[in-house]
Backbone as a chain_set.jsonl record, in Angstrom:
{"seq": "XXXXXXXXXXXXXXXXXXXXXXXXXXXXXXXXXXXXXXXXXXXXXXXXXXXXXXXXXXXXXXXXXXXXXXXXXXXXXXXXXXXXXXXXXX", "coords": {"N": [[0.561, 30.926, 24.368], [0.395, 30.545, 21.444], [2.703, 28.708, 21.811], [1.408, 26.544, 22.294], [0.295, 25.884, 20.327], [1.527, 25.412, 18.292], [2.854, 22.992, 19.359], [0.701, 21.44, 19.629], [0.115, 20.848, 16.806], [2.476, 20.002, 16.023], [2.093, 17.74, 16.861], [0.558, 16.247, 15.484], [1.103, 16.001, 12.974], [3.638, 14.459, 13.564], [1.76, 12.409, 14.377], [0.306, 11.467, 11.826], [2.008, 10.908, 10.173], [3.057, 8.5, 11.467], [1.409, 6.791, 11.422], [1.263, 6.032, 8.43], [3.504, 4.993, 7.735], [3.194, 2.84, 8.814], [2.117, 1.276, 7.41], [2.84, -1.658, 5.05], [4.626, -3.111, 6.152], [4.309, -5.824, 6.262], [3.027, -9.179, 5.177], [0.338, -9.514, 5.916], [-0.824, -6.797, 6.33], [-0.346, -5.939, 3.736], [-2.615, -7.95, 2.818], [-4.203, -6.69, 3.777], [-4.864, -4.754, 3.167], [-5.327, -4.983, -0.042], [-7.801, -6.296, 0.274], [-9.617, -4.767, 1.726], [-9.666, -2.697, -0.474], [-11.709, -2.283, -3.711], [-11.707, -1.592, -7.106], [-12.193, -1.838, -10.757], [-11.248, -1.147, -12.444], [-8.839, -1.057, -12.431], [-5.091, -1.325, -13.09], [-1.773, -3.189, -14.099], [0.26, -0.871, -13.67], [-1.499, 0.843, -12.042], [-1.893, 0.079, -9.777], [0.551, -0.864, -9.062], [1.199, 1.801, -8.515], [-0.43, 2.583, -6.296], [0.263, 0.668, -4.325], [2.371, 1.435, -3.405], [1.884, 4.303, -2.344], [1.401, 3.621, -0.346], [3.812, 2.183, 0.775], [4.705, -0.205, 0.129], [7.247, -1.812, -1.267], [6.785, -1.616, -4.863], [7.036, -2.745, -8.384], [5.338, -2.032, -11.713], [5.609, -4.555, -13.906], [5.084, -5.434, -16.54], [1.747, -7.033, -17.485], [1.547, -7.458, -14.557], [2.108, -7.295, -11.157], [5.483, -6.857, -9.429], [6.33, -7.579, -6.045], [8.604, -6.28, -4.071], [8.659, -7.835, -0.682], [9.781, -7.59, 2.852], [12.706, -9.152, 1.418], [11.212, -11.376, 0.268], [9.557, -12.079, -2.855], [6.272, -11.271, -4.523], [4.208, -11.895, -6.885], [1.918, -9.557, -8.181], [-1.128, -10.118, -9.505], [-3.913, -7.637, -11.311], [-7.205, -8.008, -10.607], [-10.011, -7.674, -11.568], [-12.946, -8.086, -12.005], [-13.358, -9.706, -9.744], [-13.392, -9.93, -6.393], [-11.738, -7.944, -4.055], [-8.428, -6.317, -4.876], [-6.639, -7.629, -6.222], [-4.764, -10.977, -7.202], [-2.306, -12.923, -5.185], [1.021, -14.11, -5.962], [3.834, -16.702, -5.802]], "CA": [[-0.54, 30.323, 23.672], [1.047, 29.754, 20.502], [3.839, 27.87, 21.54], [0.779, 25.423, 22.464], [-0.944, 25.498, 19.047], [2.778, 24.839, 17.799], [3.107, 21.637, 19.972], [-0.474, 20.39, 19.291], [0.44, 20.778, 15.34], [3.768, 19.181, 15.929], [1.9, 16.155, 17.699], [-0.734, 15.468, 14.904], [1.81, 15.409, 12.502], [3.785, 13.049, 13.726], [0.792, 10.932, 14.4], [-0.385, 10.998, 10.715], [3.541, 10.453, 9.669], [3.337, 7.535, 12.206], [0.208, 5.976, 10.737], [1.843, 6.129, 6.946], [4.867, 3.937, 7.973], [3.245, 1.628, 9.651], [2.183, -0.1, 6.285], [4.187, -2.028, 4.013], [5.933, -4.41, 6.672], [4.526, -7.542, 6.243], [1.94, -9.843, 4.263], [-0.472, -9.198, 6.553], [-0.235, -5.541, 5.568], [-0.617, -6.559, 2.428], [-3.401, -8.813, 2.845], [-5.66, -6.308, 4.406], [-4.65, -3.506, 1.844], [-5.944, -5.396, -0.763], [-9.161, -6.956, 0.766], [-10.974, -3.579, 1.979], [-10.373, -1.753, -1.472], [-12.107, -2.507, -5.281], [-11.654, -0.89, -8.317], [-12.145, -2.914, -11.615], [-10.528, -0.797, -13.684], [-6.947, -0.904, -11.509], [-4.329, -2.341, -14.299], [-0.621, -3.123, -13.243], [0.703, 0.325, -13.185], [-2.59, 1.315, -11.038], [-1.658, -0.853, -8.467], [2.073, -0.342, -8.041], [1.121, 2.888, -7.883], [-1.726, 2.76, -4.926], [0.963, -0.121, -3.099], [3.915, 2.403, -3.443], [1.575, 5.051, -1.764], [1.34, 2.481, 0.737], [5.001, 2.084, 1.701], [5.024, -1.188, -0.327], [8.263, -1.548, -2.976], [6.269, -2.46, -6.346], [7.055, -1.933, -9.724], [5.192, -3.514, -12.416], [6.393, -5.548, -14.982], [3.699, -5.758, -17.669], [0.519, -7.535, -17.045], [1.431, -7.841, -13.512], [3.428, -5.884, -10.245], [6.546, -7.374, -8.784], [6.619, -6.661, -4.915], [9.776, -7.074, -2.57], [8.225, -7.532, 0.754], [11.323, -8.4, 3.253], [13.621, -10.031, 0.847], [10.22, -11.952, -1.08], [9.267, -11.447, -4.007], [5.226, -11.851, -4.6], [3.429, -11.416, -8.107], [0.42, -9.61, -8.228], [-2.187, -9.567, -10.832], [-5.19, -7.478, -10.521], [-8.328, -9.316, -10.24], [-10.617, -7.145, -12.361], [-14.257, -7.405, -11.304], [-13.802, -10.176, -8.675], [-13.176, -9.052, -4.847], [-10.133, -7.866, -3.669], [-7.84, -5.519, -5.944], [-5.398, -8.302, -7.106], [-4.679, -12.19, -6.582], [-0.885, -13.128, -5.053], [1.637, -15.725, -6.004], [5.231, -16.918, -5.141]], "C": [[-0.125, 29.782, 22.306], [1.74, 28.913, 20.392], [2.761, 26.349, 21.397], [0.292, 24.971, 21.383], [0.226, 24.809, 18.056], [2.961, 23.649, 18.316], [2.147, 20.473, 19.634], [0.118, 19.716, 17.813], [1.474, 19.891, 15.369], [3.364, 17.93, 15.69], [1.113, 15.741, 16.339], [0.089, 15.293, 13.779], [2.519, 14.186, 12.355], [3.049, 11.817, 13.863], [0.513, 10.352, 13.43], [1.404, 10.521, 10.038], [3.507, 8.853, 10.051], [2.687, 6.329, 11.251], [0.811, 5.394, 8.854], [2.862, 5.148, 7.112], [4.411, 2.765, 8.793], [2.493, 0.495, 8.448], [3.107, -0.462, 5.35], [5.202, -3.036, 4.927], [5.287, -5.469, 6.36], [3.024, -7.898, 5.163], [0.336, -10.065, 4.721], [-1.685, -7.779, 6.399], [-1.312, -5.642, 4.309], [-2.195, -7.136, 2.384], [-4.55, -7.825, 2.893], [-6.282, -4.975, 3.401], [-5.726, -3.781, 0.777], [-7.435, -5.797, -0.915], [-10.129, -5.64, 0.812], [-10.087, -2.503, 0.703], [-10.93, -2.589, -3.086], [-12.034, -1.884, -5.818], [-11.279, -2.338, -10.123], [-11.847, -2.707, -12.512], [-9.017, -0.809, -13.492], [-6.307, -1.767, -12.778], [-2.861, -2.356, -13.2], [-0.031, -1.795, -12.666], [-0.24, 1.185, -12.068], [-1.77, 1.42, -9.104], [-0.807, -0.772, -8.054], [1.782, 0.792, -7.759], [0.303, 3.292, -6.154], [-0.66, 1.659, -3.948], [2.07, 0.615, -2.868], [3.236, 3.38, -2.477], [1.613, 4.452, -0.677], [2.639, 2.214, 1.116], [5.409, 0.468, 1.045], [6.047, -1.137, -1.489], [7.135, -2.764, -4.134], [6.698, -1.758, -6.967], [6.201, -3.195, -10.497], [5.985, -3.465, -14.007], [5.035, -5.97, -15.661], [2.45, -6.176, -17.333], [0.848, -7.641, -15.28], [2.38, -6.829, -12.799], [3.988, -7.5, -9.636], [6.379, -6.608, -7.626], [7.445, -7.711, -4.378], [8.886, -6.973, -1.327], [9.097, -8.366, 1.67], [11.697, -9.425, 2.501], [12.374, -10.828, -0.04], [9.727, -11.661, -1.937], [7.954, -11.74, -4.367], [4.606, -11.303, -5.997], [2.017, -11.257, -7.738], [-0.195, -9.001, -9.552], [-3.5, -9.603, -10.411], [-6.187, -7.838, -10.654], [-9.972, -8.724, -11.63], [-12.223, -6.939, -11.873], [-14.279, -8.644, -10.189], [-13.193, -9.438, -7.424], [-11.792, -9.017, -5.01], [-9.57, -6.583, -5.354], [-6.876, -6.534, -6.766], [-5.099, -9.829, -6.499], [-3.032, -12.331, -5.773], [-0.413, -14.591, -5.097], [2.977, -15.21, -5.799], [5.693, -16.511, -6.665]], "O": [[-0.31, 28.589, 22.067], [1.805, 28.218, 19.378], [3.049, 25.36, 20.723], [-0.142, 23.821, 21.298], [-0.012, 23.914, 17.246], [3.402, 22.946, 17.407], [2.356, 19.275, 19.439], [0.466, 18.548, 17.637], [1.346, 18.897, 14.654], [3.794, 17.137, 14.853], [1.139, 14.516, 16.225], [-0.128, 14.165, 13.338], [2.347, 13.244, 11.581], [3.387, 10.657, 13.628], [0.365, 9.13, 13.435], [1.48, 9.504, 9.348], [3.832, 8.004, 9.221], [3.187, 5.388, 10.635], [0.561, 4.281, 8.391], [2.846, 4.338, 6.185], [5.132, 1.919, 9.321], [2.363, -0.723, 8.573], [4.007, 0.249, 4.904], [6.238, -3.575, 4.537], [6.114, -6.341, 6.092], [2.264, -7.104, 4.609], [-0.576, -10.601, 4.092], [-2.916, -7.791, 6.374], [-2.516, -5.482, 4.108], [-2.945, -6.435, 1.705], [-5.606, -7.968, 2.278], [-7.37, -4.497, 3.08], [-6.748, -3.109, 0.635], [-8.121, -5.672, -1.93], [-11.141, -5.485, 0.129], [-9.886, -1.369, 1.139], [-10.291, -3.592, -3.405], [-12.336, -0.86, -5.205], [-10.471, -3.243, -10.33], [-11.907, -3.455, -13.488], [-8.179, -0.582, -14.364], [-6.9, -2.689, -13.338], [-2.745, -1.86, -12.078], [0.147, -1.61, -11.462], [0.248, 2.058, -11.35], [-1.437, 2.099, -8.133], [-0.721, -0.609, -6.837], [2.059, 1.081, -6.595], [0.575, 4.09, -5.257], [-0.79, 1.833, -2.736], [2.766, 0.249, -1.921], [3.96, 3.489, -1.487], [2.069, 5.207, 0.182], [2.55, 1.865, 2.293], [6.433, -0.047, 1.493], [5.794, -0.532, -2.531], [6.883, -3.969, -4.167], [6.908, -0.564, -6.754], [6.173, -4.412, -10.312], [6.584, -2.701, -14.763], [4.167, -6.733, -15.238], [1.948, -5.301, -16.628], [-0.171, -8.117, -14.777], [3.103, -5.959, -13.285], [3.457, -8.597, -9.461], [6.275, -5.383, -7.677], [7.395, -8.93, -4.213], [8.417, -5.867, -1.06], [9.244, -9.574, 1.479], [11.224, -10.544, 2.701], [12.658, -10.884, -1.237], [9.237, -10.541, -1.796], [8.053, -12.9, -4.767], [4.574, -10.076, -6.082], [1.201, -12.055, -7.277], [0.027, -8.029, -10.273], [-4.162, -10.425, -9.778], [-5.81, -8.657, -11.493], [-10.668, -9.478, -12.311], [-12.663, -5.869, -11.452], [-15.358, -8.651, -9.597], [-12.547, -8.398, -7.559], [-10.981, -9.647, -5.689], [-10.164, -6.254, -6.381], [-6.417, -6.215, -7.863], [-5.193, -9.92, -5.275], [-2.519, -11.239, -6.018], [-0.875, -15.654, -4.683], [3.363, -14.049, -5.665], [6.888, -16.46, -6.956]]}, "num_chains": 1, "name": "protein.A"}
């Protein structure tokens, strides 16, 4: 009986592990990240922080975050009280 409660546990782990890595590949990703949350107090360091939890490489760089996303480099600055958490440019 235990070994079973040990196997279940194993499994839901890995599922929520699974789920965690599956953001941060692409601009898509990205896209959707941004769209379903608000906060209008988020500043740069906010934000790398909440896209880093996210599996996204940011750091920011003063008024704004630098993200690598495969090999690109996209500036984001966060938006403040309009939608979305942050605008993106090349």
């Amino acid at each position: 009986m235990r070994y079973l409660l040990a196997i279940t546990a194993a499994c839901i782990l890995v599922a929520f592990m699974n789920m965690a890595s599956a953001m941060g590949e692409d601009i898509s990703d990205l896209k959707k990240l941004i769209s379903g949350n608000e906060d209008t107090r988020m500043n740069s360091r906010d934000l790398a922080f909440f896209l880093a939890t996210h599996n996204f490489d940011a750091v920011p760089r003063g008024g704004y975050v630098e993200l690598n996303l495969n090999g690109t480099i996209y500036k984001l600055i966060s938006n403040g009280v309009k939608e979305g958490l942050c605008d993106i440019s090349f």
